[in-house]
C-alpha positions in Angstrom: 8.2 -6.7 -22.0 5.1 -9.1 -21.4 4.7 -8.4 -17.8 0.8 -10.3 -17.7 1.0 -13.2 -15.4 -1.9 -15.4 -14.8 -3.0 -15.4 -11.5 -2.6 -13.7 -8.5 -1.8 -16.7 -6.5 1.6 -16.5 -8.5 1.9 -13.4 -8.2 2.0 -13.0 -4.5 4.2 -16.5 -3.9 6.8 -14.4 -4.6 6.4 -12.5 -1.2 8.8 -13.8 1.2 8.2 -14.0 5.6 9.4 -10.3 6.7 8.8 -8.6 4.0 7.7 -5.1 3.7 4.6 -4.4 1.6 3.0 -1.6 0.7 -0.4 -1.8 -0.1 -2.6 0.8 -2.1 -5.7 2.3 -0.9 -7.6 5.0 0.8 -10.0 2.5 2.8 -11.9 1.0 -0.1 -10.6 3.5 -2.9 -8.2 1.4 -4.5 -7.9 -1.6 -2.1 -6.6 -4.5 -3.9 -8.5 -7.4 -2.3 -7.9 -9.7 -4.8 -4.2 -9.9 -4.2 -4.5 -9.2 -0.4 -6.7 -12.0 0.0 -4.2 -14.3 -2.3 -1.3 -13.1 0.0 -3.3 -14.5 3.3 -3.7 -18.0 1.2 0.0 -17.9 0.3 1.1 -17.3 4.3 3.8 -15.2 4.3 4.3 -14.0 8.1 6.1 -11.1 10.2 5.5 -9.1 7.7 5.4 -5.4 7.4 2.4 -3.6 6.1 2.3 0.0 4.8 -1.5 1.3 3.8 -3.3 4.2 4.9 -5.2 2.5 7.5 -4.9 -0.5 9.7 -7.7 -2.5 7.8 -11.6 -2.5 8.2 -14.0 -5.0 8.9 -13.0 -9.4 8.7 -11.6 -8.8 5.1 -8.5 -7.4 3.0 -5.7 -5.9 5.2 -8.1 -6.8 8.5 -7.8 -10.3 7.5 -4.3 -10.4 6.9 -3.7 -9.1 10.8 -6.3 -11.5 11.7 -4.3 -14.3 10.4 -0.9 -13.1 12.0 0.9 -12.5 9.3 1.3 -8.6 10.1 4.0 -7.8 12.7 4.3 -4.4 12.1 2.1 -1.8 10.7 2.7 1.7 9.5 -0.2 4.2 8.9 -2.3 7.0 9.6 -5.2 6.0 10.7 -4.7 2.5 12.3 -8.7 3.6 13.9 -11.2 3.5 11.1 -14.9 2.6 10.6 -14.2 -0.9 12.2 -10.9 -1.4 13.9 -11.3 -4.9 15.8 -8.7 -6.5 13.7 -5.7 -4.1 14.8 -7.0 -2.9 17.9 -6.9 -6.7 19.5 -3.7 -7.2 18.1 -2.1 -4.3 19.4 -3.4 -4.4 22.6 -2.6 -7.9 23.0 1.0 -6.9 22.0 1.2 -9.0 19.1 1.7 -6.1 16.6 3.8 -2.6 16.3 2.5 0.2 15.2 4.8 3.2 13.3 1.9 6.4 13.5 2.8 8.9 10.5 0.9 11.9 9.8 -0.6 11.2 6.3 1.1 14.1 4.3 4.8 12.7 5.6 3.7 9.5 5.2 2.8 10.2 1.3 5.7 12.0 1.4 8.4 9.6 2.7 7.1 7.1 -0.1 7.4 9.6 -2.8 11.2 10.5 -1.6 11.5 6.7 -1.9 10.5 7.0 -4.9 12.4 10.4 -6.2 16.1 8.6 -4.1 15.8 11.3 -1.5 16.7 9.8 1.3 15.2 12.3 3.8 13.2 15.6 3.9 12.0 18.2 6.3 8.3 18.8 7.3 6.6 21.3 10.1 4.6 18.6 10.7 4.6 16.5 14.1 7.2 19.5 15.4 6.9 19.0 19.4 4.6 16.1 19.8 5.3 12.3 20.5 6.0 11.9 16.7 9.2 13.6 17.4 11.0 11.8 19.9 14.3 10.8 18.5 13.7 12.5 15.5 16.6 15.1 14.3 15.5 18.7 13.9 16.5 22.2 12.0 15.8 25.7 11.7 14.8 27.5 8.6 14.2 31.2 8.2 13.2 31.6 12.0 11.1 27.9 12.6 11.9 24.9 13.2 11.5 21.3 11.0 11.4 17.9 11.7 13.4 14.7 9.9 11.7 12.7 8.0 13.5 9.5 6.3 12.3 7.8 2.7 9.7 5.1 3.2 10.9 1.8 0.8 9.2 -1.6 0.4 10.1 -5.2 -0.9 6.7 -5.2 -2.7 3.8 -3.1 -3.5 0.3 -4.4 -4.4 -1.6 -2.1 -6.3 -4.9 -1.9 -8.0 -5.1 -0.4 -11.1 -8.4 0.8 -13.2 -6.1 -0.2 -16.8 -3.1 -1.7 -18.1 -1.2 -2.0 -21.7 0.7 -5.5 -21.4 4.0 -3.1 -20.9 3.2 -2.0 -17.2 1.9 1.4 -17.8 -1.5 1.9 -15.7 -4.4 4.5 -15.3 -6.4 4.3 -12.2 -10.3 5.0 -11.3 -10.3 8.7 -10.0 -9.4 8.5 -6.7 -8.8 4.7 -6.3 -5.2 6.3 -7.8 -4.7 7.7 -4.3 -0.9 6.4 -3.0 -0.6 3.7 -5.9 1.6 5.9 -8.2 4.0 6.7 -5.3 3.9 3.3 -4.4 4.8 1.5 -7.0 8.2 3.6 -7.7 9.4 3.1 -3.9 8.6 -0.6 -4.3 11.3 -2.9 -5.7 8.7 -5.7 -6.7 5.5 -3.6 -8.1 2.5 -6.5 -8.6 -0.6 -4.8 -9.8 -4.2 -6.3 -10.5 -5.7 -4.5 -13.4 -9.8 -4.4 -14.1 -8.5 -4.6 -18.0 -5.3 -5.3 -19.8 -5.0 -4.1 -23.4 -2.4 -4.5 -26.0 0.8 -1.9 -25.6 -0.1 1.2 -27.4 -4.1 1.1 -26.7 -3.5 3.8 -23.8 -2.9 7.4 -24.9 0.6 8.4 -23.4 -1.7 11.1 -21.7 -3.4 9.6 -19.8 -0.9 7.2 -18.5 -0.3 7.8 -14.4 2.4 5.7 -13.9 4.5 4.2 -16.3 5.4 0.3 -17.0 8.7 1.0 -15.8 7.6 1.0 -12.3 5.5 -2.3 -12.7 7.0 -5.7 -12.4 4.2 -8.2 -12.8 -0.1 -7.5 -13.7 -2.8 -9.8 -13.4 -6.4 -9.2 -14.9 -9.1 -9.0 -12.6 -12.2 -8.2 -14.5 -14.7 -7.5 -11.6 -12.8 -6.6 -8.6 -14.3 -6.3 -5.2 -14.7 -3.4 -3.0 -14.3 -3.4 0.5 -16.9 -1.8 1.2 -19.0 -3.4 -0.1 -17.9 -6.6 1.6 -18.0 -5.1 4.7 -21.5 -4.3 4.5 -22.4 -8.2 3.7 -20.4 -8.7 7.1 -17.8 -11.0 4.6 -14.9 -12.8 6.1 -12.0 -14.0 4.6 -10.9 -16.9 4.2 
């Protein structure tokens, strides 16, 4: 029931090439650079990242496509505050890109999650999104396909964690984390604490140890932001 492990260099070696990853985070909010950078030491490659966005800046999931070891990514906003990373990738070919509005792409991770294996959303209804996508009609209007959204391995960063798994998160650094780590098969998470099972109240747990496989205790965490400001570059 001891899921603590003690770094996240073991964590990560683990993480086989071509495997899908999901990776919590709103662009900083919840970005777990600690075990994103450890994943770009460890080298895993062709892999397939699921985040928010496509990275920011020479750090975190930036410096993973930097470092070629993303093949694919799938997101919402592959274009944020500083793109370089992806964009030079993908026009150079070297990446692919799966564009999903954000709301079905919370929502195919959740029906991971849930075992739904597909849903039906308004959204992306005659655009490009569509294309090859099956479609129905419900009371007069018509909905578009969406399938589940699973991973090999989710890295998540958690605010704390009991020794059992179960997590609460930093207001909105909880962002997908929670949906994440129950359509993940492998769930690693980096906590900022880890306290003895029971020191949580069962209220105010967000997602419970039975959707986390491995924790590691990172006291002082670093925030992308942050890093990007100080023009950081990993490695």
């Amino acid at each position: 029931m001891d899921k603590t492990i003690p770094s996240a260099a073991a964590a990560v070696a683990q993480i086989p090439d071509g495997a899908v990853v999901m990776i919590g985070g709103f662009g900083g909010a919840g970005a777990p650079i600690e075990l994103i950078h450890a994943l770009i030491d460890h080298g895993a490659k062709g892999l397939t990242v699921i985040n928010n966005n496509a990275g920011n800046g020479r750090i975190g999931i930036a410096a993973m496509i930097d470092a070629g070891l993303v093949a694919k990514m799938i997101c919402s906003f592959p274009r944020s505050s500083d793109p370089r990373a992806f964009n030079e990738k993908y026009l150079a070919g070297e990446i692919e890109l799966e564009l999903v509005p954000q709301g079905t792409l919370a929502e195919r991770i959740r029906a991971a999650g849930a075992g739904i294996p597909g849903f039906y959303t308004p959204t992306g209804v005659g655009t490009e999104l569509a294309i090859g996508k099956p479609t129905c009609d419900f009371d007069g209007r018509t909905y578009l396909q969406e399938r589940w959204l699973k991973a090999d391995f989710a890295l998540i960063k958690a605010e704390q964690a009991d020794r059992h798994g179960n997590l609460t998160y930093n207001k909105t650094a909880r962002n997908f984390s929670p949906l994440m780590c129950a359509a993940a098969a492998v769930t690693i998470v980096q906590a900022s604490q880890i306290v003895e099972a029971g020191a949580i109240d069962p209220e105010h747990v967000i997602t419970p140890g039975l959707f986390v496989d491995q924790i590691i205790e990172i006291p002082d965490p670093q925030q992308e932001e942050l890093l990007i400001r100080a023009e950081a570059v990993y490695p």
